[in-house]
C-alpha positions in Angstrom: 132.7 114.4 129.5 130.6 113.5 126.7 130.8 109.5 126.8 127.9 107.8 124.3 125.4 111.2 124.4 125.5 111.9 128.0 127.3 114.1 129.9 129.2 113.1 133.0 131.3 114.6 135.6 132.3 111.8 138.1 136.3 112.1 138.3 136.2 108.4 138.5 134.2 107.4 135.4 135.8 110.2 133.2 139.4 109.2 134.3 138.3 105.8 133.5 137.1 106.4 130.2 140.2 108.8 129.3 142.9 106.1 130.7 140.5 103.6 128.2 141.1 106.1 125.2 144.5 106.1 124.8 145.0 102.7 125.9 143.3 101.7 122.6 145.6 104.1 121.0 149.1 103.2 122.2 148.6 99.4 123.2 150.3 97.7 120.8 150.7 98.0 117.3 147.3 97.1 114.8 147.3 96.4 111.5 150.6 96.8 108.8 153.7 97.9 110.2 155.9 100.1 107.5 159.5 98.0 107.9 162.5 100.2 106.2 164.7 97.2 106.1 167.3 97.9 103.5 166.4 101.1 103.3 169.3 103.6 103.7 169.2 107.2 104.1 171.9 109.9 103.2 173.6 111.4 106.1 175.9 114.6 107.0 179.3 113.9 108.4 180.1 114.6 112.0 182.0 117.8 110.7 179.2 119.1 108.7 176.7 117.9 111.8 178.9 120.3 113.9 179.1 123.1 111.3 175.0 122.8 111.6 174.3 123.1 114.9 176.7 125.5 115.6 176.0 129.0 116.5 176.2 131.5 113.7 178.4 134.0 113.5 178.6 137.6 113.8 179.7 137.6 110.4 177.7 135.2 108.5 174.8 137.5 110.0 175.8 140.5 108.4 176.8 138.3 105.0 173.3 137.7 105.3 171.7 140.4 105.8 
């Protein structure tokens, strides 16, 4: 690993400076949040969720194709 110019290879250091990196990345949140407070989104209906995720059909391959 490549830590400030030189090169090192001691598991301990490297796991060290890896555990380091994405501490700084995922501890805690820095800077402004986006808040969607009030915000409201469309939505399918459980029927058209179903219809959507369902398999599709020998037929509506063919209708397709």
């Amino acid at each position: 690993m490549n830590i400030n110019g030189s090169w090192w290879d001691d598991k301990d250091v490297v796991k060290e400076k890896v555990r380091d990196f994405f501490k700084i990345r995922f501890d805690g949140v820095r800077g402004n949040q986006i808040r969607l407070d009030n915000v409201f989104f469309n939505s399918v209906s459980e029927l058209d969720n179903e219809m959507l995720v369902s398999p599709f059909s020998e037929e509506e391959i063919k209708n397709a194709v």
